[in-house]
N, C-alpha and C positions, 0 to 999 in steps of 0.2 A: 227813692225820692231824689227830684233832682238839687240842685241850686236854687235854679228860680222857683219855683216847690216852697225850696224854705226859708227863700225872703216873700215869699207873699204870704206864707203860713204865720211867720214874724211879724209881716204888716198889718195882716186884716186881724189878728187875734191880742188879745192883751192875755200874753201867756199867765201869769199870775194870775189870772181866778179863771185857765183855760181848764175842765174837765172832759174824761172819758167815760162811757156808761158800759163798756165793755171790755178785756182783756182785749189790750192793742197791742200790734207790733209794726214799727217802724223801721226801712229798713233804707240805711243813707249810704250810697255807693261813691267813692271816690271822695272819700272824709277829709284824703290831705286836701280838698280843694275849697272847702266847707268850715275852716278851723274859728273863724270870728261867729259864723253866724250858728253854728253847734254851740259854740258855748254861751251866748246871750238864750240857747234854748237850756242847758243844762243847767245854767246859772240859776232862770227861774225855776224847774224843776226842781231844783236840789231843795227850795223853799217850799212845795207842795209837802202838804199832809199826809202820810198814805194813805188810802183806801184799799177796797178791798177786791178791787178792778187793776190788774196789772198793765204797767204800761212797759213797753220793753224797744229802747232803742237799740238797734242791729247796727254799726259801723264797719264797712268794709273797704279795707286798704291793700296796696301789697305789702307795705310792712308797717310793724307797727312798733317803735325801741323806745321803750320809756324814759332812756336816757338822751334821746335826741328828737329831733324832727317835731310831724302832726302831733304826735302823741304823747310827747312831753309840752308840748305847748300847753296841748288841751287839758290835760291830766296831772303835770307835772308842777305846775307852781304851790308857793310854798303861802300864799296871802289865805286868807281865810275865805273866799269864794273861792279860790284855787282847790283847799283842801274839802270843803263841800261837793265842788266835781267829781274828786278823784272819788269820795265816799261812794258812788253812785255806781263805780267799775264791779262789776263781776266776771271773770276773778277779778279780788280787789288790787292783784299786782301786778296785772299782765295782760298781755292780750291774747286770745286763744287762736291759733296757727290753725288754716282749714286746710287738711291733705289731701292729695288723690283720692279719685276713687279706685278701690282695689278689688269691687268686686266686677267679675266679668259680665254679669246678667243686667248690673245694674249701666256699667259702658254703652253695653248692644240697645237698649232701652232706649240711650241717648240718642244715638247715633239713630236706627229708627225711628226717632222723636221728628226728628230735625230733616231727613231722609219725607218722609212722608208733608211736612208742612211744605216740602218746595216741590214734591210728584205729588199731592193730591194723592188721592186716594193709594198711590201704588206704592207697594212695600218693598224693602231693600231687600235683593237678594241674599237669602240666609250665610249662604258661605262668608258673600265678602262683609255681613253687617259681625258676622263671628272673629274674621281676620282683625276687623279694625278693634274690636276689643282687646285684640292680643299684641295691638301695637305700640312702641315706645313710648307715646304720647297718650293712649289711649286711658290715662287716667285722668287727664285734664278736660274736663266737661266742655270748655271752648272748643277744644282741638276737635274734641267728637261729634259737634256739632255744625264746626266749617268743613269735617269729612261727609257730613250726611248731606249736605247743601251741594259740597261739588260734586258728590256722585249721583245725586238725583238731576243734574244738569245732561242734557243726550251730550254725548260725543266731549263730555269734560275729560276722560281717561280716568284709569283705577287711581284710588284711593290707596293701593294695598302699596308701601313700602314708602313710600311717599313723608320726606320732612314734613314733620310743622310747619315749620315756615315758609315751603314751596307749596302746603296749602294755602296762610294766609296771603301770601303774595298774589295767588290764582283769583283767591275770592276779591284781593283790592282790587285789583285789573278787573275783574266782571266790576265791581260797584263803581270804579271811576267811570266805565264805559256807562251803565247806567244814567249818574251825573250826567255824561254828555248826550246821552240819548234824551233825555229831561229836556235842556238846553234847547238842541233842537225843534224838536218838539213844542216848547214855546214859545215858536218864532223867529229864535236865534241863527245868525250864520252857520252853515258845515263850518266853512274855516274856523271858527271858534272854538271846536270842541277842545283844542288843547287848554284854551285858557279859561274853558270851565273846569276842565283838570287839575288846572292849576290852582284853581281858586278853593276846589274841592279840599286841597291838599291845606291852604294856607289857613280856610276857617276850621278844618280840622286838628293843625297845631297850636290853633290859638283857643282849643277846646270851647268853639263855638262864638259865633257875632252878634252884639241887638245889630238892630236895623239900620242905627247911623253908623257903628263901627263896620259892619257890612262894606257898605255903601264907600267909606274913607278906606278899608283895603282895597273894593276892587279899582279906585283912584289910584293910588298909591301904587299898584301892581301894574296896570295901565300905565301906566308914565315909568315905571320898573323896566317893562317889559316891551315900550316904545309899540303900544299898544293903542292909538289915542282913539281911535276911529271905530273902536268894538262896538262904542253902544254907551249911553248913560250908564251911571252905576245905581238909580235906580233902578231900570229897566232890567239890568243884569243880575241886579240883586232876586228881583223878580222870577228870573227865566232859571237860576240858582235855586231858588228858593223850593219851586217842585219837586227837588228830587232832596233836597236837606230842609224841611220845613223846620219851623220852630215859633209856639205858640204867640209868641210877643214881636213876629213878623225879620225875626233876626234868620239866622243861618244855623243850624246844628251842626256840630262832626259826625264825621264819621266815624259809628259806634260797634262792638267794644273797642276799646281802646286798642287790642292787638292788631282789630283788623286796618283800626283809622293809620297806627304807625308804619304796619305794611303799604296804603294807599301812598302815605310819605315816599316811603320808600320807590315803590312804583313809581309815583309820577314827574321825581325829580331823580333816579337815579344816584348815582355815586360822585356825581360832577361837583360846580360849581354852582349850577342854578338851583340847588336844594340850601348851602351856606347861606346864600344872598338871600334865600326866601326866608328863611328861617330866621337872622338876623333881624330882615324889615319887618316881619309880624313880633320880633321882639321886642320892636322898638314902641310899639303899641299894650301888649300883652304879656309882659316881658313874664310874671309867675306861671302863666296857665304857657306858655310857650317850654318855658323851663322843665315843669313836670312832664309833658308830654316826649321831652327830646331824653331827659333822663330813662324815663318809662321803653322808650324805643333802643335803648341800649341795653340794658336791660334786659328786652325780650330778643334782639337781634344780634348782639355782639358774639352772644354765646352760639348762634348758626350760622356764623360764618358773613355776617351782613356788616358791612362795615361803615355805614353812610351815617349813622347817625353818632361815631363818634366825632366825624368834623361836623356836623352840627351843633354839637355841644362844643367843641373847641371853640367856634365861633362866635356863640351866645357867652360862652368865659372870658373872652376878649370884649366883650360890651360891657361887663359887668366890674363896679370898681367902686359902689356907692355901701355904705356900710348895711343898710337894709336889704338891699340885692343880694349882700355876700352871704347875709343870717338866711334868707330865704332858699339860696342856691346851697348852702349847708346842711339847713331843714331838709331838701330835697333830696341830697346824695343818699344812697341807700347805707348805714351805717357801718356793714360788712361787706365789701364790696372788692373782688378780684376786677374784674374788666374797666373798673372806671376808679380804680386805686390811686392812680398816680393826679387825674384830675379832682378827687376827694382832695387830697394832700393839697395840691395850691390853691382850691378853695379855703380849705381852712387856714391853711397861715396868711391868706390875703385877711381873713376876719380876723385873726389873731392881731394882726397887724394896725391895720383899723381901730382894734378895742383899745389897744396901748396906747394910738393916738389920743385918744379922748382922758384918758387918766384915771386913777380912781378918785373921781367925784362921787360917784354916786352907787350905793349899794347893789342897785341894779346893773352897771356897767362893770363892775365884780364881779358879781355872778356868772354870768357870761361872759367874761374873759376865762373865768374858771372853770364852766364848761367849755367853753370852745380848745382851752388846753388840753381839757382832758380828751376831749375829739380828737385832737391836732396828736398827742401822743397814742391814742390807739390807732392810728395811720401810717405815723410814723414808723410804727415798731411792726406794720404789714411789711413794710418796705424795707426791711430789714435795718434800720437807723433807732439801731439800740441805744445808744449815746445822746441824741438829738431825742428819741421819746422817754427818755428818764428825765430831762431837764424839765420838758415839757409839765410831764407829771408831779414834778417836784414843785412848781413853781403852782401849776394851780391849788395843793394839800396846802402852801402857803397861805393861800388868797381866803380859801377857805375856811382853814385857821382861825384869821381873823375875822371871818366872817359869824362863825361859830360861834367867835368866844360873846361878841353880840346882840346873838338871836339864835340861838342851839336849836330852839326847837324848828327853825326854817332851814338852818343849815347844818345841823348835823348829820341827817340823810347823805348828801351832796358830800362831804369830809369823808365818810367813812364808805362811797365809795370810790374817792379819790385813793384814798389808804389801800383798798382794794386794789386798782392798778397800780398805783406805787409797788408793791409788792410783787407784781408779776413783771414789769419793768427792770428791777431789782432785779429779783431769778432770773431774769434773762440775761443778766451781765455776771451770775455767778456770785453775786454780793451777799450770799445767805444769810448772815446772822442779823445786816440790815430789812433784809423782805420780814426774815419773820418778826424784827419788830414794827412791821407796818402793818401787816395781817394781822398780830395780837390787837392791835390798835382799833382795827377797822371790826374783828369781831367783839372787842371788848363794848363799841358803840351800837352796836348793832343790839346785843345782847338788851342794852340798858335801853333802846326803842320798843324791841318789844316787848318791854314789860309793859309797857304803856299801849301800844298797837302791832300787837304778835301776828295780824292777818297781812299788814301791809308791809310785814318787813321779814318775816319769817322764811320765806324763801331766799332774799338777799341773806339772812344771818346764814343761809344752808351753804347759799355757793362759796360766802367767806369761810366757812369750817372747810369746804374741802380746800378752797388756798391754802386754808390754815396749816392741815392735813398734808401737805403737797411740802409747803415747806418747811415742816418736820420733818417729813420723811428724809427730804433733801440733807438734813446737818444728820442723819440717824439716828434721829427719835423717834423709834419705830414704837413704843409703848404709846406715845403722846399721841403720834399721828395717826394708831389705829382709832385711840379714844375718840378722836379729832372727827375722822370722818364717821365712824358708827355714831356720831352725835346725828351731823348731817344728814345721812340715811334715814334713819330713825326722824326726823321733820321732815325729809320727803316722802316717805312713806304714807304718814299723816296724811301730808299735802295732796297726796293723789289720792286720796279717798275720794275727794270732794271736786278735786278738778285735775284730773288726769293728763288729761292733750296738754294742757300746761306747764307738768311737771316731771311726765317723766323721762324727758331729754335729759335735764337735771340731776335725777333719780338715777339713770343711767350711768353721766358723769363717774358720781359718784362710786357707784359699785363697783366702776372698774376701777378707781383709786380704791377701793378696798381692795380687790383681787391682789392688786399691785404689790400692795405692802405683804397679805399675806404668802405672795408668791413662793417666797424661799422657804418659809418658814411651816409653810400647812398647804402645798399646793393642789392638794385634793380641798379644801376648801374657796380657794383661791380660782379654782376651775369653777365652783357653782359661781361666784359671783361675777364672774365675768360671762357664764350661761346667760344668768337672771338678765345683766345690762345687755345682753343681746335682744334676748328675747321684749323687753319693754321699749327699748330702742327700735325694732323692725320695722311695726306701723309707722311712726314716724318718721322716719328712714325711707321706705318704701314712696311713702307720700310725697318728701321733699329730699333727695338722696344728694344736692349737692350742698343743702346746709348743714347734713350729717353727714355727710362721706368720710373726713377726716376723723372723727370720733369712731363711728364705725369701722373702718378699715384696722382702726388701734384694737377694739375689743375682738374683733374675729380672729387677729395675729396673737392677741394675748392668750385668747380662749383655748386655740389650736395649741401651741404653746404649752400650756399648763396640760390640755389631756395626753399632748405625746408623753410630757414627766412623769404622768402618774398613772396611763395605760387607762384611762378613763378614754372608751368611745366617742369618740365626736360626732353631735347631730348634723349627718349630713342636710339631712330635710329643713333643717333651721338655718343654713346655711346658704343653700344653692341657690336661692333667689337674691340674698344679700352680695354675693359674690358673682350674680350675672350681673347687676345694677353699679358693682363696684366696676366691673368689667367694661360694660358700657359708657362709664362714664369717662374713664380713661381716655376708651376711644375714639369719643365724641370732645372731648378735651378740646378748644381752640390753639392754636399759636401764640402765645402772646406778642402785643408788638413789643419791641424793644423802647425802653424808657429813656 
């Protein structure tokens, strides 16, 4: 369902006595883009009566951190429509992570899928529709379906060995040529074709035009581009419009979003005239330009494509107003290597901002107390251990007082400031301090869920293994095994019921048990670090660079313990974790210098 989907579903219906006569599913793609008008839909839903007809809204993002961004917006407020939303989450605490696909029959499937819609009836040659199942990327449904599209093109060349990204790049170049094939075709000048390319590219980062905004870009870019003589921007918008149609007579992007960022990329290159363009559509479009320049970094940084970091350097340079800075926040991806150091001046620009205003207002608290605790998990990526303990320190204060006036809104938010207090602390060696921030943060945690044990039960788990971490740390090895077998024992539960959610977590954990029992029992200390292999893999396998560092610890651990204790090591459990460990190495970027 698009946008305009669900401002018209919002306008023509009075959701409050809206009904269903039959199990529905709804399924809303690019939700950060969506977050006012999702939740005037939740809002009313939360007020529905059940029945006995399901209705089930699907949101899909690329990420989704409860603690920051879409999904605390949506989910995360503490007012009493806030906490009717979040009631509504299944899981109640999380978002569920969707991983590769890892089987091969179901790849080749794809890729013949997609292979057969652009050859008509003719089917990919078995060998190479087998190859591309076996390739790098070949678990990502996109990638195997922009390989079935170029190979079913004559004279496009093999598929087999072939990046990501020098597919999507292949497919922009066919669809902006298309664009200009459009263009012509509707009367337009040959000489034009660049600057329907160009226009392709512009309502593509501005995630699509109505009809007058249209119309004021191709203005705009026209006098940009010392263009004046092309044509009306009626008329252009027109001659455009054939090949990006959009039902309310505006422009569409270019759609999925990988391939709209590649057409980016294509048709402005590395230069100057991609900054400029991307700035002026910001100055218009400044949210939906933002997402999409984040989003292209994102997917291109990491292959080597480097244009859309000065696109985003550019749009950070326009941006200085306090709402901009909360938006551009929202936006940074929450754990983030390639755009680390741009996260960080983002947020202490909002840090900055909030101080200005003062504490008036409980709301302008709040948010400086998160945006602290953002600002110090940034900081202490960057190795600015000093500067992210202040940080931390300063929002458990704000919080504090926030607590002591309304606990049940912010004790949540305290205890898990207390939580990174604590790991800030151990990173500077201050032990006896973390662990009394950890006692702290599990001690509150504890007393939530006695009250709401579903919404808080996995946060009580990761505070036990803190807890666990920093006992172990002063050699309270009795307390800290207690500590985590608590933990374990809630995950374990936890994955009964929702698995893909918990058993990263789950995983965590067991190798913090292995840990402690290393010296002491390391034939036992080998199964649990087995176990967190083995529940870690899927996950792993699906998404290998936001477990690589956890995995790479458990296989050194595991290996480790059986040479000590002459336990066999599964090599079969291994080999594929350690080609993906391999690969990823190799595929590792440069980073620029900061």
């Amino acid at each position: 369902m698009t946008g305009r989907e669900l401002r018209r579903f919002r306008d023509q219906r009075n959701l409050s006595s809206w009904g269903w006569n039959a199990h529905t599913l709804i399924v809303v793609d690019y939700a950060a883009d969506h977050v006012g008008l999702l939740r005037d839909w939740l809002a009313e839903l939360a007020e529905h009566a059940p029945t006995d007809k399901r209705l089930r809204l699907l949101l899909l993002e690329r990420q989704a951190d409860p603690s920051a961004g879409w999904f605390a917006s949506l989910f995360g407020r503490a007012d009493g429509e806030g906490k009717a939303i979040a009631g509504l989450l299944d899981p109640p605490d999380a978002a569920v992570p969707l991983g590769l696909i890892e089987d091969r029959a179901e790849r080749r499937a794809i890729f013949e899928a997609a292979f057969r819609r652009a050859a008509g009836p003719k089917s990919a040659p078995p060998a190479i529709a087998a190859r591309v199942a076996a390739e790098s990327w070949g678990g990502e449904p996109l990638f195997l379906a922009m390989a079935g599209l170029h190979a079913a093109q004559p004279g496009a060349g093999s598929v087999i060995g072939v990046s990501g990204a020098r597919l999507a790049l292949d497919l922009a170049r066919r669809e902006l040529d298309r664009v200009a094939d459009a263009w012509v075709a509707a009367g337009r000048a040959e000489a034009g074709r660049d600057f329907a390319r160009h226009m392709a590219a512009v309502v593509t980062a501005s995630g699509g035009l109505g009809a007058a905004e249209a119309e004021a870009a191709i203005d705009r870019e026209k006098a940009a581009l010392n263009r004046p003589s092309i044509g009306d921007a009626p008329e252009l918008r027109a001659a455009l419009s054939a090949a990006l149609p959009r039902s309310d007579g505006g422009l569409a992007p270019i759609l999925p979003d990988l391939l709209g960022e590649a057409a980016l990329i294509v048709a402005w290159g590395d230069g100057p005239a991609g900054v400029q363009a991307i700035a002026r559509a910001a100055t218009a479009k400044r949210d939906a330009v933002v997402r999409t320049v984040i989003r292209a970094c994102q997917d291109f940084l990491i292959r080597g494509e480097r244009a859309p970091l000065a696109w985003l350097e550019g749009v950070l340079a326009q941006i200085g107003d306090l709402e901009g800075l909360m938006a551009l926040s929202e936006a940074m991806p929450h754990a983030t290597v390639e755009l680390r150091k741009q996260a960080l001046e983002v947020t202490e620009a909002l840090v900055a901002q909030l101080r200005q205003l003062g504490p008036t207002a409980e709301s302008v608290s709040a948010a400086l107390a998160r945006s602290l605790n953002t600002l110090s998990t940034r900081l202490s990526a960057l190795g600015r251990r000093e500067a992210a303990l202040a940080a931390i320190e300063e929002a458990v204060a704000i919080q504090r007082r926030l607590a002591e006036a309304r606990p049940d809104a912010f004790l949540p938010d305290l205890a898990a400031s207390l939580n990174n207090l604590s790991l800030r602390l151990s990173d500077l060696s201050r032990r006896e301090a973390a662990l009394a921030a950890i006692e702290e943060a599990v001690a509150i945690r504890r007393r939530i869920a006695e009250a709401r044990p579903d919404a808080v039960l996995p946060d009580l788990a990761r505070s036990l293994n803190n807890l666990s971490n920093a006992l172990s740390d002063l050699g309270r090895r009795e307390a800290a095994l207690a500590a985590i077998e608590e933990a374990v024992a809630i995950q374990r539960r936890l994955a009964e019921a929702r698995p893909d959610a918990v058993l990263p977590d789950l995983a965590t954990s067991l190798g913090a048990h292995g840990s402690i029992l290393r010296a002491a029992d390391p034939d036992a200390a080998a199964v649990s670090f087995r176990e967190a292999i083995e529940l870690l893999r899927r996950p792993f396998l699906a998404l290998p660079r936001a477990f690589a560092s956890l995995m790479r610890a458990l296989a050194c651990d595991y290996i480790g313990a059986c040479d000590a204790t002459g336990i066999a090591i599964d090599a079969e459990l291994l080999a594929p974790i350690t080609e993906t460990l391999d690969r990823l190495q190799n595929d590792q970027p440069q980073e620029t210098p900061a």
